[in-house]
C-alpha positions as CSV (number, residue, x, y, z in Angstrom):
1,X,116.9,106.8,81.3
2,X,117.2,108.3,84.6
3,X,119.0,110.6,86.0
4,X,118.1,111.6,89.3
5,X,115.4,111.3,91.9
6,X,114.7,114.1,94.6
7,X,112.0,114.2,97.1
8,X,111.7,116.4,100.6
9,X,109.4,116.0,103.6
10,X,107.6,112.9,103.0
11,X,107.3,109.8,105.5
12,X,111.3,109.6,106.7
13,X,112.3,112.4,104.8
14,X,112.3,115.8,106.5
15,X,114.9,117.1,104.3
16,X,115.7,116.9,100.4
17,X,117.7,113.1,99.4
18,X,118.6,112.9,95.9
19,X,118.8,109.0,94.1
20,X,121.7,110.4,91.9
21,X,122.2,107.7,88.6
22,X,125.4,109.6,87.2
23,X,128.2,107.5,87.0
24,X,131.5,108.6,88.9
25,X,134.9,108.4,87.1
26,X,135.0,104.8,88.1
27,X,136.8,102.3,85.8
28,X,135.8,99.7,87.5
29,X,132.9,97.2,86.1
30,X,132.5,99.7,82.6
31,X,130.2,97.8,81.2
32,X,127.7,99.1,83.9
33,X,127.4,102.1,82.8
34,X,125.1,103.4,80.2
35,X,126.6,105.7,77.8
36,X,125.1,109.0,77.5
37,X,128.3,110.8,75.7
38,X,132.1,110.3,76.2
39,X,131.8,112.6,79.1
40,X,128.6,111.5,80.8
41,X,127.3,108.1,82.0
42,X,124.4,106.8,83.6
43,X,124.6,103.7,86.2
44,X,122.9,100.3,84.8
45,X,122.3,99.2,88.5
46,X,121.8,100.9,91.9
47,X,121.5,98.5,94.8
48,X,119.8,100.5,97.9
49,X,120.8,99.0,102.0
50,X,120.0,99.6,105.4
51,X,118.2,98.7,108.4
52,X,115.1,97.6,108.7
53,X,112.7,100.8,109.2
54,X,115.4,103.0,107.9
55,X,113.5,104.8,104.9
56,X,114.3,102.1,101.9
57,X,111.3,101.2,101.1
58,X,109.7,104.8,102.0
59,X,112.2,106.3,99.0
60,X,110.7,103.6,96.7
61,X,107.1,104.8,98.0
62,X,108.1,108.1,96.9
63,X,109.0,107.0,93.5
64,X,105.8,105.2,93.6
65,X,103.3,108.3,94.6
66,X,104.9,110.9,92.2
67,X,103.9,109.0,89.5
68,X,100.8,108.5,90.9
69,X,99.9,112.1,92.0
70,X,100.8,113.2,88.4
71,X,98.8,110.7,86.4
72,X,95.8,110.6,88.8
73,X,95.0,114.3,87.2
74,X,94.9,113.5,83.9
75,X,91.8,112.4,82.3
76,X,91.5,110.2,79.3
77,X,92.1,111.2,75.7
78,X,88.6,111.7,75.0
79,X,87.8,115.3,75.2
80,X,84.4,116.1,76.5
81,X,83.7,119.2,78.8
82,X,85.7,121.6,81.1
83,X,83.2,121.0,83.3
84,X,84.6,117.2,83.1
85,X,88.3,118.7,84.2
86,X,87.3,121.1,86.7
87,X,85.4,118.4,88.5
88,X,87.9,115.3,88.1
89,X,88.7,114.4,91.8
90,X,92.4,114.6,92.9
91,X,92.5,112.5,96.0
92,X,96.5,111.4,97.1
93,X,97.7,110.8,100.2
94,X,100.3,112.7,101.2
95,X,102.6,111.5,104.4
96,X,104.6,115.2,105.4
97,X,107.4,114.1,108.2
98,X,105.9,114.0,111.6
99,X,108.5,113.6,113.7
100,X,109.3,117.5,114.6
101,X,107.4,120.3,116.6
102,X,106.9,122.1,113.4
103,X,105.2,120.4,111.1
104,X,105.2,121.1,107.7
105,X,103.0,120.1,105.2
106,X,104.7,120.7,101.9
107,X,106.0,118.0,100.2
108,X,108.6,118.1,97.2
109,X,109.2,116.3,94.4
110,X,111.5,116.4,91.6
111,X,112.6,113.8,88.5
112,X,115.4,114.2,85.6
113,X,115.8,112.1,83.0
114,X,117.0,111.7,79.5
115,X,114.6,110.3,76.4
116,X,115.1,110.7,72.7
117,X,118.2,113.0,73.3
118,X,116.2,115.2,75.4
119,X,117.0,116.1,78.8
120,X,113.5,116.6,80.9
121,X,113.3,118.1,84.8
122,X,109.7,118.4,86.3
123,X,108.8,118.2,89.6
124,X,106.2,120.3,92.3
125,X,105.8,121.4,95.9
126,X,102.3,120.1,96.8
127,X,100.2,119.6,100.1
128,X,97.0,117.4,100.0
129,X,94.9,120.2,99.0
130,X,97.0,122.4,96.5
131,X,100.4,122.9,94.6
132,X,102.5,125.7,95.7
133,X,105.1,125.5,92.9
134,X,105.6,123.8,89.9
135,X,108.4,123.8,87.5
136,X,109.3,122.1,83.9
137,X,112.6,122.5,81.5
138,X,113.4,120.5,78.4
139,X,117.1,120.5,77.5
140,X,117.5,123.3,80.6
141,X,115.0,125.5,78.9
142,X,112.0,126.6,80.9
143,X,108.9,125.2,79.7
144,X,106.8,126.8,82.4
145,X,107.5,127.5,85.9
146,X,104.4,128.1,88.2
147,X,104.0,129.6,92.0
148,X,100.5,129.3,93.4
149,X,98.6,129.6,90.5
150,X,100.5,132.3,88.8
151,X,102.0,130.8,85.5
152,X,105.4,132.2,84.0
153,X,106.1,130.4,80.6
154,X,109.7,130.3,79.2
155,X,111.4,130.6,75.5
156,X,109.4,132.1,73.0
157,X,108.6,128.7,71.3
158,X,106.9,127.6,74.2
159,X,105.5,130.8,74.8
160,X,103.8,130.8,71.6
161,X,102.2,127.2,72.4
162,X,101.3,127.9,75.7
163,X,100.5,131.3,76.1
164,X,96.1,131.0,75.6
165,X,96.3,128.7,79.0
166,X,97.2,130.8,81.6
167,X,94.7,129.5,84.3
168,X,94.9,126.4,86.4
169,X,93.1,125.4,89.6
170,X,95.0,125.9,93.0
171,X,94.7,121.6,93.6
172,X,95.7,120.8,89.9
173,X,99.4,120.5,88.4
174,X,99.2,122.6,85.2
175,X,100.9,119.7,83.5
176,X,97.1,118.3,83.9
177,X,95.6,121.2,82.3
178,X,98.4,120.9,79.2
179,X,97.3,117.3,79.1
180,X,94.0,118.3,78.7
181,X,93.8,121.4,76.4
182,X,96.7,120.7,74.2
183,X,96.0,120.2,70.4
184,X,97.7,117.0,69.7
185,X,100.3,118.5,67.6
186,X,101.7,120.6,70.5
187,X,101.1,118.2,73.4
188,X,103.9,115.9,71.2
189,X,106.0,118.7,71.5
190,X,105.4,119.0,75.1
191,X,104.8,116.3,76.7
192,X,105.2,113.4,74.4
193,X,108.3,112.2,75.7
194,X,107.1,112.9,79.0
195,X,104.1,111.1,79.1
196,X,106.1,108.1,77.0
197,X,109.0,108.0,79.8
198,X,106.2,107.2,82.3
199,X,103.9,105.0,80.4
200,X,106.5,102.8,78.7
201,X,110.1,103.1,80.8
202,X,109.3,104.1,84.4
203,X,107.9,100.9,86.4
204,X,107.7,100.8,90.1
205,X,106.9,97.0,92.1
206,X,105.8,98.3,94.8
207,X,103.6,95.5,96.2
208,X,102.8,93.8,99.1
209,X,102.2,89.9,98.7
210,X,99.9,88.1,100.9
211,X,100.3,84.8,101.7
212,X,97.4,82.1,102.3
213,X,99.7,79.1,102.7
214,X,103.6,78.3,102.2
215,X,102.6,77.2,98.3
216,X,100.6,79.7,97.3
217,X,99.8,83.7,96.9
218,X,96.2,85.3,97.3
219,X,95.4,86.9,93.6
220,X,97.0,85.8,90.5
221,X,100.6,87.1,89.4
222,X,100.5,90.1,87.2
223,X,100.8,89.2,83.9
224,X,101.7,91.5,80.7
225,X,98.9,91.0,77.3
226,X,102.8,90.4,75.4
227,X,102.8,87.5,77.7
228,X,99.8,85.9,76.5
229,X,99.5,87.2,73.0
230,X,103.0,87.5,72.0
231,X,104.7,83.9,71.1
232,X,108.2,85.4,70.4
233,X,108.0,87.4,73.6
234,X,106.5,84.4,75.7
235,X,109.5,82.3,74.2
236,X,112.1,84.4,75.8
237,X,110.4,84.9,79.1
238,X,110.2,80.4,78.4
239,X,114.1,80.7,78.3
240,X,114.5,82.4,81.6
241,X,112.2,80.0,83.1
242,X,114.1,76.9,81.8
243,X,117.6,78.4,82.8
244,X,116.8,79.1,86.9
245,X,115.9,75.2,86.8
246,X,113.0,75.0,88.4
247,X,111.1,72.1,86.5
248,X,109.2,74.6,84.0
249,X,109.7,73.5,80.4
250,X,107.3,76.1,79.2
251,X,104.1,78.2,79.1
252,X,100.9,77.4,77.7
253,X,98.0,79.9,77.1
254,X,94.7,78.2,77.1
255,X,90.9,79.4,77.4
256,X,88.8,79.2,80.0
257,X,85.1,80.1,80.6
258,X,84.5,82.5,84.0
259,X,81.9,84.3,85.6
260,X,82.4,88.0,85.0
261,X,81.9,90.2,87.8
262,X,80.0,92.9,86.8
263,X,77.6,91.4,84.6
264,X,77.0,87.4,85.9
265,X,77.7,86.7,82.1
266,X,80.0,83.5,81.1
267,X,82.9,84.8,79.1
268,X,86.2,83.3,77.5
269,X,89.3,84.6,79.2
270,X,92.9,83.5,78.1
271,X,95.1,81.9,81.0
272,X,98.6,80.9,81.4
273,X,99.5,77.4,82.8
274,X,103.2,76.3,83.3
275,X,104.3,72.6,81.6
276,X,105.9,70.3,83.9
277,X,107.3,67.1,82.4
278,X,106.2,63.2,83.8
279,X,108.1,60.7,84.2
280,X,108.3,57.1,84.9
281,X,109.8,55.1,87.6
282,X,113.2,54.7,85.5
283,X,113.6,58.8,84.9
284,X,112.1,58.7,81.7
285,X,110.0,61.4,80.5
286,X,106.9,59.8,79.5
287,X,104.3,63.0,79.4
288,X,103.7,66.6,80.3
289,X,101.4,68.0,82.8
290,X,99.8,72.0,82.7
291,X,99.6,73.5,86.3
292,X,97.8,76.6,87.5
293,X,99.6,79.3,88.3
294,X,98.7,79.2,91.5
295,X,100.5,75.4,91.7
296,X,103.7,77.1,91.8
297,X,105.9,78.6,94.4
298,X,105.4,81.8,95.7
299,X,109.2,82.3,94.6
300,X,108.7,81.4,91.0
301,X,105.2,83.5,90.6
302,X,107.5,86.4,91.9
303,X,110.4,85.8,89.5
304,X,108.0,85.8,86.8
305,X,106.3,89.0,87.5
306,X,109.7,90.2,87.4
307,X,111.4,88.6,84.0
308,X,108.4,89.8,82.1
309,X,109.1,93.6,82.8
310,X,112.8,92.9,82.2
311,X,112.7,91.4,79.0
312,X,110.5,94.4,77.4
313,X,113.1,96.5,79.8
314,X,116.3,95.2,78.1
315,X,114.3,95.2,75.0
316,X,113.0,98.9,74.7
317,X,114.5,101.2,77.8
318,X,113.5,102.1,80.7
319,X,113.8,101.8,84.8
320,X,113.1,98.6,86.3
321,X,112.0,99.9,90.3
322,X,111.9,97.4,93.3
323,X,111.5,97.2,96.7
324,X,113.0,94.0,98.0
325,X,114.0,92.5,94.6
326,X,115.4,89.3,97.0
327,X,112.2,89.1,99.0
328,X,111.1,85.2,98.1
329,X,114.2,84.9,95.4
330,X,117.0,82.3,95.6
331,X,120.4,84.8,96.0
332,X,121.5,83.3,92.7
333,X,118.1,84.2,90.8
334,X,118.4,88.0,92.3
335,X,122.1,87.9,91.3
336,X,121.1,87.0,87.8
337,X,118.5,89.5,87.8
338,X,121.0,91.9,88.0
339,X,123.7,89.9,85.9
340,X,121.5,90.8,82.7
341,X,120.9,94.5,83.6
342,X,124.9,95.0,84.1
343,X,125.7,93.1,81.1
344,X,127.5,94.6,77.9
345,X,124.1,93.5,76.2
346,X,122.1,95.8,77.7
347,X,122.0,99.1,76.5
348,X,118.9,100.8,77.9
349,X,117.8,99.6,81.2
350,X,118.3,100.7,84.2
351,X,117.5,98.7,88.0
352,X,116.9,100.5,91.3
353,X,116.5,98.0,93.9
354,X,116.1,97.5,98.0
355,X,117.7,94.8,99.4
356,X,119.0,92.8,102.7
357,X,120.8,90.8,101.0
358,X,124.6,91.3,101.8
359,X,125.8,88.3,99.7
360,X,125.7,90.9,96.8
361,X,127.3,93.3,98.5
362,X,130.9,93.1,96.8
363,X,133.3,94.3,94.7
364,X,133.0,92.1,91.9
365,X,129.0,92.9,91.8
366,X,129.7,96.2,92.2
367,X,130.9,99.6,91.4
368,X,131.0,101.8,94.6
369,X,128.8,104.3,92.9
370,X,126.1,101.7,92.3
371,X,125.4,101.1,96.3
372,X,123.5,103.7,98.2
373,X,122.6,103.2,101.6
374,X,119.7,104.6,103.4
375,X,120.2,105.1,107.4
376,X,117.9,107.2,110.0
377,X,119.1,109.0,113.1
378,X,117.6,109.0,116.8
379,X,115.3,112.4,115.6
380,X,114.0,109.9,112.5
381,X,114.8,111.1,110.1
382,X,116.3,109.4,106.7
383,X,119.5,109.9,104.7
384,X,120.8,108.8,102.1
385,X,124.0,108.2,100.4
386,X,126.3,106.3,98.2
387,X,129.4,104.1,99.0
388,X,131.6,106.8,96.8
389,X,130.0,109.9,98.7
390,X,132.8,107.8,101.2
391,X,136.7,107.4,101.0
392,X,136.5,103.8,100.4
393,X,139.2,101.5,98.5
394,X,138.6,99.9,95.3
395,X,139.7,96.5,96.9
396,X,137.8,97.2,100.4
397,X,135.4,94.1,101.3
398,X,131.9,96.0,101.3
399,X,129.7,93.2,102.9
400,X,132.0,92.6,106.0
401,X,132.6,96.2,106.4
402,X,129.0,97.1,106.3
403,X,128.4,94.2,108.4
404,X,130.6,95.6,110.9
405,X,129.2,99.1,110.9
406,X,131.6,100.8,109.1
407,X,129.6,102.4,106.7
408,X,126.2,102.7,109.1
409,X,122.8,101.6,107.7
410,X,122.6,98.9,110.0
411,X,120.6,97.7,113.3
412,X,122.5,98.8,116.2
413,X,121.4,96.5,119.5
414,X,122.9,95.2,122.3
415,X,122.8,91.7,123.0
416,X,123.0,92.3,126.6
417,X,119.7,94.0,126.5
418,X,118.2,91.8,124.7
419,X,118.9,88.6,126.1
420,X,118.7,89.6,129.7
421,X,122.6,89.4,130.0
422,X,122.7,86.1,128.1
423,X,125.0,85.7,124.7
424,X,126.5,82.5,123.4
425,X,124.7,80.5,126.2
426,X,126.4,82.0,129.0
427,X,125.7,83.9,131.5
C-alpha cells in the first residue's frame, strides 16, 4: 500500500510536492481508510483537481517514469555475462523544470510504501546521463545509501549480504546491479517485496486514446491473460458489465486465425467478443449476437480496461493510478468506480485519480484528506496540496466553493477579454 509519493524538478515541478496517502484524524467516511494499526491509516481514495495545464497529469507522469526509469535497468532473470549488464542501454527521458534562468538538471524522486508488514523508502536524484544519489531503508533501516558512485551499506545484516558489490556504473541505479548479482536467496530478502510492490500492486493508466471515429478507438483495449483464461475472474468482470447497463450480457472468448507479424505464419489467437441479446418486434428475446470489441463504445472499451485492474486490485492489493478516470465515463460509472474502492469490502486497494469532474466533489464522496488539488502560479510552477492542508468545515460545500475560487486550482479568465466586452448577449 502506499504511502507517499515525492518528486522535485520535473516538467511543472521546480520544487519537491509530496502525494501524502496518510489518513488525518478525520472521522468522517471511516470506512475509507485502510487500516495500517490503531494509530495509522492509509486513504482508500485520493481524487486530484485543478486547471487545465496545472501539473495533474504531469504528477501522474511522474508516477509513470519512476517506475519506468527503475525497471528499464533491470535485465531479465537469465544470467548471462557482465559484459550483458555493463552494456544494457538506459535511455529515459527526463523533463528538468525550464521555466527559470538556472536550470537545473537533477531530478528527484522518492516512493514509501508498506508490503508484508514492511515499511520500504527508495528513491534517487538522477539527470539523463547519471545518478547523483541513491538511497534505500526497509522498516527505517539503511539498506544502502549511495552518492555518485560511492556505496555506504547500512546494518550489519545487509552489510554482510551486500558488502562483495561495491561498484556500480555512474548511469546505473545500484538497485540494478543488486537485481542482477544477487543470489536468489538474498535478492528475496532485498528486493522481493520490492520488486512484487511494482510488478503486482503499483499500476499507472497513463494513456492517451486516439480516436478514428465517434464509435470506435484505434488499437484494441488492453486486456489481462485472467481475462481470457480465467472463467471465475471473467465472471466477475461479466457482473460489472451487466450492472452499468449497457446491453452486455456477457463475454465470450473465441479463436481466431491471424497473420503474425514477424513471421507471415497463420496462428490461433484467443479473442474476446461481448454478447448482446436480439429481440423481436414484441421485446422478446429471441437470440444472442457476439460483437467485436471494437463494436463498442469508446466509453465502455475504457470502463473495461479499467474493471479488469480493479477487480484483481480489490482482490490482491495494490494502487489503482489514473489520469482522467472520467475522461469518456458516464459520472455515475466513475462514481461507482470509486464506490467499490471506498467500500467496507475493500481492504487493500488504493485509487489515485485526475479528474474535472466537480459532481464528485462533495462531502458525502469525500473526506477532506482524500482531495488534493494541484494549481501553478504566473512563474509555472506546480503545487500541490490537500483540502485539509486548509481550515475548511466538515459541512463546507466543496464543489461550489472550488467552483468559486475559494480553494484555487481553477482557470482564472475574464470574460471581458474574451468576448470582446460581450457576456450574456449584451454589450
Amino acid at each position: 500500500m502506499l504511502l507517499m509519493f515525492k518528486v522535485k524538478n520535473y516538467t511543472s515541478f521546480k520544487e519537491e510536492i509530496f502525494l501524502d496517502m496518510r489518513s488525518t484524524i478525520y472521522k468522517q467516511h471511516p470506512s475509507h481508510v485502510l487500516k495500517i494499526d490503531e494509530n495509522f491509516g492509509l486513504l482508500k481514495t485520493i481524487a486530484i483537481y485543478g486547471a487545465n495545464a496545472s501539473g495533474k497529469s504531469n504528477l501522474i507522469s511522474a508516477m509513470f517514469l519512476f517506475e519506468q526509469y527503475i525497471f528499464q535497468q533491470f535485465i531479465s532473470n537469465t544470467k548471462n555475462t557482465n559484459t550483458d549488464f555493463e552494456n544494457k542501454k538506459t535511455e529515459v527521458k527526463l523533463e528538468p523544470f525550464l521555466l527559470t534562468d538556472h536550470v537545473n538538471d537533477v531530478s528527484e524522486f522518492e516512493i514509501v510504501f508498506h508490503r508484508n508488514g514492511n515499511l520500504i523508502q527508495y528513491g534517487f536524484e538522477c539527470t539523463s546521463k547519471e545518478v547523483i544519489n541513491e538511497w534505500y531503508y526497509i522498516n527505517d533501516k539503511k539498506v544502502f545509501e549511495r552518492k555518485k558512485t560511492e556505496i555506504s551499506l547500512g546494518t550489519k545484516e545487509y552489510q554482510k549480504i551486500l558488502k562483495q558489490y561495491s561498484k556500480v556504473p555512474k548511469e546505473r541505479l545500484y538497485l540494478s546491479v543488486l537485481d542482477y548479482f544477487l543470489e536468489n536467496k538474498n535478492k528475496e530478502i532485498i528486493l522481493k517485496d520490492f520488486i512484487d510492490f511494482f510488478n503486482n500492486e503499483y499500476n499507472v493508466f497513463f494513456e492517451i486514446w486516439f480516436e478514428s471515429s465517434v464509435k470506435k478507438v484505434v488499437g484494441a483495449v488492453s486486456l489481462s491473460n485472467k481475462l481470457v483464461n480465467d472463467k471465475n475472474f471473467r465472471l466477475k468482470v461479466e457482473q460489472y458489465l451487466k450492472k452499468i447497463d449497457i446491453g452486455i450480457k456477457g463475454l465470450d472468448i473465441k479463436l481466431k486465425t491471424v497473420i503474425d507479424e514477424n513471421d507471415g505464419k497463420e496462428k490461433r489467437k484467443k479473442v474476446v467478443k461481448t454478447i448482446h441479446d436480439i429481440y423481436d418486434e414484441n421485446g422478446n428475446i429471441v437470440g444472442e449476437k457476439h460483437f467485436d470489441l471494437f463494436q463498442e463504445s469508446t466509453g465502455t472499451l475504457r470502463f473495461l480496461a479499467y474493471i479488469q485492474n480493479i477487480v484483481e486490485l480489490t482482490e490482491n492489493g495494490g494502487v489503482f493510478i489514473v489520469d482522467e478516470l472520467s475522461a469518456r465515463l458516464h459520472p455515475l460509472l466513475t462514481k461507482l468506480i470509486i464506490d467499490i474502492f471506498q467500500s467496507s469490502e475493500n481492504k487493500k486497494a488504493q485509487l489515485i485519480f485526475t479528474t474535472h469532474d466537480v459532481s464528485l466533489l462533495n462531502k458525502e464522496q469525500f473526506r477532506r484528506d482524500e482531495v488534493v488539488f494541484v494549481d501553478k502560479n504566473y512563474q509555472g510552477e506546480s503545487k500541490v496540496y490537500a483540502l485539509s492542508d486548509r481550515k475548511i468545515r466538515e459541512d463546507a460545500t466543496f464543489n461550489k466553493d472550488y467552483l468559486q475560487g475559494k480553494y484555487g486550482a481553477i482557470p482564472i479568465f475574464k470574460y471581458d477579454d474574451i468576448l470582446g466586452g460581450e457576456k450574456d448577449g449584451k454589450n
